[in-house]
One Martini backbone bead per residue (centre of mass of N, CA, C, O) as a GRO file, in nm:
protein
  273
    1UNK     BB    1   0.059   0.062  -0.022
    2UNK     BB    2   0.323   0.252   0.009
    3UNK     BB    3   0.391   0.242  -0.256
    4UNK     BB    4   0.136   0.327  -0.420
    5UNK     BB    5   0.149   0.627  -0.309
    6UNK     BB    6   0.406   0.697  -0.424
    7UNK     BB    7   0.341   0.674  -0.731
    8UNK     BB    8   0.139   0.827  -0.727
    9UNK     BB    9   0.290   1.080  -0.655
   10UNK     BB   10   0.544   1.071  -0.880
   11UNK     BB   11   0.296   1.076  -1.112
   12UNK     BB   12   0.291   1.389  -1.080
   13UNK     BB   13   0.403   1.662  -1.216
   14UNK     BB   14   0.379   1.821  -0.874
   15UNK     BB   15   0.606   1.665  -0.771
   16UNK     BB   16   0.794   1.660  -0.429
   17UNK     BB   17   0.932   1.630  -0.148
   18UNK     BB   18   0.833   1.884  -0.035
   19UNK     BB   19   0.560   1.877  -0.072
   20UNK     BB   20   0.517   1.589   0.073
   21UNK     BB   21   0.604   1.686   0.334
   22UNK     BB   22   0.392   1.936   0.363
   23UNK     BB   23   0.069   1.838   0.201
   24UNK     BB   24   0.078   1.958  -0.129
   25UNK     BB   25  -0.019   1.792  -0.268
   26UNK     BB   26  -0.218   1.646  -0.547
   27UNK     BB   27  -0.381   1.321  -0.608
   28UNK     BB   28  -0.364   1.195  -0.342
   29UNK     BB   29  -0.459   0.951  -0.180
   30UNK     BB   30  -0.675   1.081   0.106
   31UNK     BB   31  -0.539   1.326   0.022
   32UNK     BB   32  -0.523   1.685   0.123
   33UNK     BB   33  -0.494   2.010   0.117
   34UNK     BB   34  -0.309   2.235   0.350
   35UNK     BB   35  -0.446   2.576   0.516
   36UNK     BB   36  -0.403   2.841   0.636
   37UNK     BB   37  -0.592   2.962   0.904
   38UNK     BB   38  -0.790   3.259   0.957
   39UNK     BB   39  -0.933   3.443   1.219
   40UNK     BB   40  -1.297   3.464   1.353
   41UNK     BB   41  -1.519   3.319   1.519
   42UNK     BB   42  -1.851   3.353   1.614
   43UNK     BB   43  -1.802   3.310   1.900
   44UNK     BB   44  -1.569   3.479   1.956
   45UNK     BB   45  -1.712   3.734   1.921
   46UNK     BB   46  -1.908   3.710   2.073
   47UNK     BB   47  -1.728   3.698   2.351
   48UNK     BB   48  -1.595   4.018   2.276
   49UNK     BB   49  -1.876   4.167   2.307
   50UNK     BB   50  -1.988   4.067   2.595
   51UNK     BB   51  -1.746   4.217   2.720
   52UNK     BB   52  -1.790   4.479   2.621
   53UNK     BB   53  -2.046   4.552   2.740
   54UNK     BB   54  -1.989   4.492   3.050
   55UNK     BB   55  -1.761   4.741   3.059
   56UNK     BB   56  -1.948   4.940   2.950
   57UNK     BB   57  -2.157   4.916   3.223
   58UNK     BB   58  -1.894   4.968   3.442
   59UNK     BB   59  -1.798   5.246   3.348
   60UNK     BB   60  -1.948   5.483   3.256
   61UNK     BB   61  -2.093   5.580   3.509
   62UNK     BB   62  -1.790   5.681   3.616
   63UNK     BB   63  -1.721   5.872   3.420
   64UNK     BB   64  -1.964   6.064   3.493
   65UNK     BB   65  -1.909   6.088   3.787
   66UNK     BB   66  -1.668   6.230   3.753
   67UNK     BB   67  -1.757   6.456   3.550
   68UNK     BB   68  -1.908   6.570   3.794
   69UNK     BB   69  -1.713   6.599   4.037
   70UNK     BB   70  -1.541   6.824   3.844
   71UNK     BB   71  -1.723   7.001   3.909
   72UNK     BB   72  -1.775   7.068   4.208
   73UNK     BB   73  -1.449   7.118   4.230
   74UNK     BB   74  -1.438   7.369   4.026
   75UNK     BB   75  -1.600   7.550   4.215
   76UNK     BB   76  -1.426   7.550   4.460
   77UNK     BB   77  -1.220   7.685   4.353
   78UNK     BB   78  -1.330   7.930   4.239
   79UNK     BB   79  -1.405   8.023   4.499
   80UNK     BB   80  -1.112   8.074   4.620
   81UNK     BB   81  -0.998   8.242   4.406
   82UNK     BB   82  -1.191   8.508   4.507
   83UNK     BB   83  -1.143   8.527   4.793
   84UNK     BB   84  -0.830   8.606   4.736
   85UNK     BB   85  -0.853   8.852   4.555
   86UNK     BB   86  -1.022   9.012   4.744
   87UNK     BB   87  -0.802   9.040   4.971
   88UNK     BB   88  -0.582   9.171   4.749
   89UNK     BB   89  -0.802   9.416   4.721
   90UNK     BB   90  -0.804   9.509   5.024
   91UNK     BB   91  -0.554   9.530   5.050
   92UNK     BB   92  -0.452   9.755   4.812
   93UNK     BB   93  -0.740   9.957   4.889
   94UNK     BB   94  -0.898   9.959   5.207
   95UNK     BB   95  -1.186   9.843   5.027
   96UNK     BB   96  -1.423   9.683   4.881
   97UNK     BB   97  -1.590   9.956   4.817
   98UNK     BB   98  -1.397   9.940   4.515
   99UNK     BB   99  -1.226  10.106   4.220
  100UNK     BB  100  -0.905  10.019   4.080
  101UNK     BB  101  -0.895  10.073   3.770
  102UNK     BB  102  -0.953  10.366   3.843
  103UNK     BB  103  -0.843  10.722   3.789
  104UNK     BB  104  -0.924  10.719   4.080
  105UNK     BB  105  -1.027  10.567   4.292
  106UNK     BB  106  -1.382  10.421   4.305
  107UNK     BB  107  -1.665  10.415   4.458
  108UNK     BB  108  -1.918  10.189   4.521
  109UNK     BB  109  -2.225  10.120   4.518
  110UNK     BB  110  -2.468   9.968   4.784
  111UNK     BB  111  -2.814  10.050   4.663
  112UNK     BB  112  -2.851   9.944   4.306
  113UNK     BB  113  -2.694  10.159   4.093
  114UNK     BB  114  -2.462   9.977   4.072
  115UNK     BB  115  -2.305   9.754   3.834
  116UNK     BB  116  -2.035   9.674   3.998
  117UNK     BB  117  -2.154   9.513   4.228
  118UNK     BB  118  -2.310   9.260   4.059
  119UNK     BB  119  -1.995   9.216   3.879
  120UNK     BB  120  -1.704   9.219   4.044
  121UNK     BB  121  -1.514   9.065   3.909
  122UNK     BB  122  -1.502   9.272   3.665
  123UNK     BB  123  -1.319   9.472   3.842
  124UNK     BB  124  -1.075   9.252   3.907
  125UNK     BB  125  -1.013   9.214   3.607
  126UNK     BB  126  -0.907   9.512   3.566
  127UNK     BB  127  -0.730   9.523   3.836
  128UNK     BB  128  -0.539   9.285   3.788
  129UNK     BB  129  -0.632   8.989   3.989
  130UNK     BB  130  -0.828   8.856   3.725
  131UNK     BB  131  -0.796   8.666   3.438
  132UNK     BB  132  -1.125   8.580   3.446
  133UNK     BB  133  -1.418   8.546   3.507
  134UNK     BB  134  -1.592   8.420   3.669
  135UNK     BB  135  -1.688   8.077   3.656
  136UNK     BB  136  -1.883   7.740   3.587
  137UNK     BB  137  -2.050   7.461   3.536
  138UNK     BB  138  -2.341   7.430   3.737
  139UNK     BB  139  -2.360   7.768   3.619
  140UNK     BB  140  -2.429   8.094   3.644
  141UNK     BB  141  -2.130   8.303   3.777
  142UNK     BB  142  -2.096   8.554   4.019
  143UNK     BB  143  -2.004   8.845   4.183
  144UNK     BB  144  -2.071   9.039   4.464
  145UNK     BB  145  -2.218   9.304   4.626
  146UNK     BB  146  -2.335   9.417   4.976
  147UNK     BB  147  -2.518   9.533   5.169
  148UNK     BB  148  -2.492   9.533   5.542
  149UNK     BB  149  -2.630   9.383   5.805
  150UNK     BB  150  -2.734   9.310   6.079
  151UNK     BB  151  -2.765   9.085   6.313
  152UNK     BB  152  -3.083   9.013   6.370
  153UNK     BB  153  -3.069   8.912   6.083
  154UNK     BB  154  -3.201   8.660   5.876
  155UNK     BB  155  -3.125   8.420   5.654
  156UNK     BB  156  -3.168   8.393   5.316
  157UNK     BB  157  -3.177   8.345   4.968
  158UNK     BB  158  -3.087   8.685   4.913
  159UNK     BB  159  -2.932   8.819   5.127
  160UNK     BB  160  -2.648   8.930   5.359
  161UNK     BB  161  -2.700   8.706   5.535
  162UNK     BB  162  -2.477   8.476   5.768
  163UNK     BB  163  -2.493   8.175   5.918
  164UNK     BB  164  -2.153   8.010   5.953
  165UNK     BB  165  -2.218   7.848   6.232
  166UNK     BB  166  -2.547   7.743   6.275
  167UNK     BB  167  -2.565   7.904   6.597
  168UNK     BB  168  -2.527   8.220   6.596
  169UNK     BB  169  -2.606   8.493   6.519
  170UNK     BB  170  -2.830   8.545   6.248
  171UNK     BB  171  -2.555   8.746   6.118
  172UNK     BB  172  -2.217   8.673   6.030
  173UNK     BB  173  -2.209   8.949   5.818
  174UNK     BB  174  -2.187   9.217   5.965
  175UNK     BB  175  -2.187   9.540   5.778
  176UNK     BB  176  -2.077   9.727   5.487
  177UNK     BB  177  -2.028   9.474   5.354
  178UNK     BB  178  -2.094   9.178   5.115
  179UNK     BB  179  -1.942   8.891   4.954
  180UNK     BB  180  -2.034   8.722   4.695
  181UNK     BB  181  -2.144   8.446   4.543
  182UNK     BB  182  -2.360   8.310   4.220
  183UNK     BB  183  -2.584   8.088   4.123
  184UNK     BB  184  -2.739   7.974   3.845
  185UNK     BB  185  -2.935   7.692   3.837
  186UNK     BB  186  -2.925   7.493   4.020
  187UNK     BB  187  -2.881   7.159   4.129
  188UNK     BB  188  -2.973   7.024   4.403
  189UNK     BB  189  -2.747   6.830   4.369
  190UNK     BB  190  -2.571   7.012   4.355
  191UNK     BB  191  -2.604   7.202   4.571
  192UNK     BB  192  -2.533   6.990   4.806
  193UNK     BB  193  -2.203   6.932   4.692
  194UNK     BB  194  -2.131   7.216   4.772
  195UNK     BB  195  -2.161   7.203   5.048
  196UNK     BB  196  -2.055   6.950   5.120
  197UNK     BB  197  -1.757   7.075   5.064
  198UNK     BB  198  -1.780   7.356   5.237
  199UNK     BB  199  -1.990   7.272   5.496
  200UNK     BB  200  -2.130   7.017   5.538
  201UNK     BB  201  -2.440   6.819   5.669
  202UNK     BB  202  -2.441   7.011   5.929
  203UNK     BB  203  -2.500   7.276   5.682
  204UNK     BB  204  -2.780   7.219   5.554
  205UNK     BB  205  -3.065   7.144   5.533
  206UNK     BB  206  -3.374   7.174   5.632
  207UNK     BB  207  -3.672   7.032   5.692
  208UNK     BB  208  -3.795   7.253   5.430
  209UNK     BB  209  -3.517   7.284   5.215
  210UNK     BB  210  -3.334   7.507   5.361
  211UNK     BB  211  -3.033   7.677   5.311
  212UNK     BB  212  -2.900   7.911   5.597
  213UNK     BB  213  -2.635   7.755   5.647
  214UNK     BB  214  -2.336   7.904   5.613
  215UNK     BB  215  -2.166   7.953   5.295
  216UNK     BB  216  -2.414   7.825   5.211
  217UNK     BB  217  -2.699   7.890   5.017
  218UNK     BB  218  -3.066   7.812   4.991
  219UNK     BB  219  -3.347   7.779   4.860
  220UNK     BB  220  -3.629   7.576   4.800
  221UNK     BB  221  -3.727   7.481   4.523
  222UNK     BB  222  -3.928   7.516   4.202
  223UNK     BB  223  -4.108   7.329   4.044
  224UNK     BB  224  -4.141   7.610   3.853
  225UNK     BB  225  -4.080   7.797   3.617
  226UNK     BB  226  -3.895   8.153   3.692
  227UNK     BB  227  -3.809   8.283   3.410
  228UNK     BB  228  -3.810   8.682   3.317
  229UNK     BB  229  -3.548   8.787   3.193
  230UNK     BB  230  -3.367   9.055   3.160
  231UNK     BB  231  -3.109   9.254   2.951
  232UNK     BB  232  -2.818   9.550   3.027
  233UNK     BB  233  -2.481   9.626   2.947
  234UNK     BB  234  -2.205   9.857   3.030
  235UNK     BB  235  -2.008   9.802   3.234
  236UNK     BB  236  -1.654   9.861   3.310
  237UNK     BB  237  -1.410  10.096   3.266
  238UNK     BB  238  -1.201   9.993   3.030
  239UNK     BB  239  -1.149   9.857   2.715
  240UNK     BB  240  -1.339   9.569   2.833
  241UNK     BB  241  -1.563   9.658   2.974
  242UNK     BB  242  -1.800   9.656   2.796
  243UNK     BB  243  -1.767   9.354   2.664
  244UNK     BB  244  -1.811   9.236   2.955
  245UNK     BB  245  -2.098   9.369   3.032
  246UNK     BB  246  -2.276   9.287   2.810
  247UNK     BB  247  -2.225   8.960   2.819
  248UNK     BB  248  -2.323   8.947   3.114
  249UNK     BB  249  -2.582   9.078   3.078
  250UNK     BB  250  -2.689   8.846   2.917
  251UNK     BB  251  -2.607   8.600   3.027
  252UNK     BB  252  -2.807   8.652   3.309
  253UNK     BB  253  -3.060   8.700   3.180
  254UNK     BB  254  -3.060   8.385   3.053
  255UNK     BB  255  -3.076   8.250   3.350
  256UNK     BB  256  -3.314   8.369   3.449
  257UNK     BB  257  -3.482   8.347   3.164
  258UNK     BB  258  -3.420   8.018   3.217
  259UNK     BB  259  -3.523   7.873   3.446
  260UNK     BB  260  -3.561   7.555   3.624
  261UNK     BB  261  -3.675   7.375   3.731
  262UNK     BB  262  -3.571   7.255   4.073
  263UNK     BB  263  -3.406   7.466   4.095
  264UNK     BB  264  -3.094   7.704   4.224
  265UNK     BB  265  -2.989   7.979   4.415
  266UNK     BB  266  -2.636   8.024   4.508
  267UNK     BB  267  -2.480   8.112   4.799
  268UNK     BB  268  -2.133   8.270   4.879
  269UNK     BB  269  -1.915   8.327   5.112
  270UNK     BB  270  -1.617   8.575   5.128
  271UNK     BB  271  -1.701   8.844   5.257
  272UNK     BB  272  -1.642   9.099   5.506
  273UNK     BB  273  -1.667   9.487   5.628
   0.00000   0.00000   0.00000
């Protein structure tokens, strides 16, 4: 039989030793051409579709929850970072409610009719204390000047009164200025967490809902959509002073006239005068 296959082979005359060898030739009784397999069976892919599912079902919400927490850490950077300035405004000029941008510097009016009160972040921008106008991801943030009220006056969700530490008396915050951050529009959930960040939850909502105590403070959220806001503003100071008042006052419009169900504005204690 040995014999009878070689003969085979022999007669082919694509017959080689090395064919014969590595079992390529063809013709021979019983016996097929072997051809290297490549790819990926289905079995095998369905098994990489599986696990890469699984690998996605367990990583995105983990992604998401990062960048929703480097949002509210970064709104937290930016509240010290304004603290810091303001420091370094009233170190440098020797009152809150003052605008040194301009020669000589001039008093900011805290009755309601200077624009540069409400907007105070820009007096610091033009005064080269301060890179960008403050800004958060969590919503629309501005910082502001208050004139100071007495200590017997309680906090609420917008006046300048601020119970800082809990336990009264119920204003730590009179005096004749008071700083303060205001972001508009947060998520409840958001602003939780920028309490929690900067207050901790034993200063944080009462029973009714309301975060009245420490330095983050808001009312307890409206159901219905409250925004009916417009506006329009010229700045204040040097030559970039327009640019920057005009369009401050465009984006607070549009927070304000645009206002979320469910949503608050929080206020931020950065210092007093």
């Amino acid at each position: 039989m040995h014999e009878q296959i070689q003969k085979a082979h022999k007669s082919n005359p694509r017959w080689s030793p090395r064919r014969e060898r590595f079992g390529l030739h063809q013709g021979a009784p019983g016996l097929t051409m072997r051809l290297p397999q490549s790819g990926f069976t289905l079995i095998e892919m369905v098994g990489v579709l599986a696990v890469t599912s699984i690998l996605a079902a367990l990583l995105i919400p983990k992604v998401f929850e990062a960048i929703h927490r480097a949002s509210i850490v970064q709104a937290g950077v930016s509240v010290k970072t304004a603290k810091t300035t303001l420091v370094e405004h009233f170190a440098k000029f020797g009152s809150l409610a003052i605008d040194g941008s301009v020669s000589p510097p001039a008093t900011v009016a805290l009755d309601g009719t200077d624009a540069r009160a409400s907007d105070f972040d820009l007096v610091l921008l033009s005064e080269g204390l301060m890179d960008a106008p403050f800004a958060v991801r969590i919503g629309f943030g501005y910082v502001e000047l208050l004139a100071g009220t007495g200590t017997s006056v309680n906090p609420d969700g917008i006046n300048a009164a601020y119970d800082l530490d809990g336990t009264g008396p119920p204003n730590d915050a009179s005096g004749v200025a008071v700083a303060e951050v205001v972001i508009v529009d947060v998520t409840l959930e958001d602003a939780r967490e920028l309490n929690e960040l900067i207050d901790k939850s034993a200063l944080g909502e009462d029973s009714s809902g309301n975060d009245f105590r420490g330095r983050v403070k808001y009312a307890k959220p409206s159901t219905t959509n409250n925004g009916n806001g417009n506006g329009n503003g010229n700045g204040n100071g040097n030559g970039n002073g327009n640019g920057n008042g005009n369009g401050r006052a465009n984006g607070k419009a549009w927070a304000y006239g645009h206002h979320r169900a469910n949503t608050v504005d929080v206020h931020i204690y950065l210092t007093h005068k």
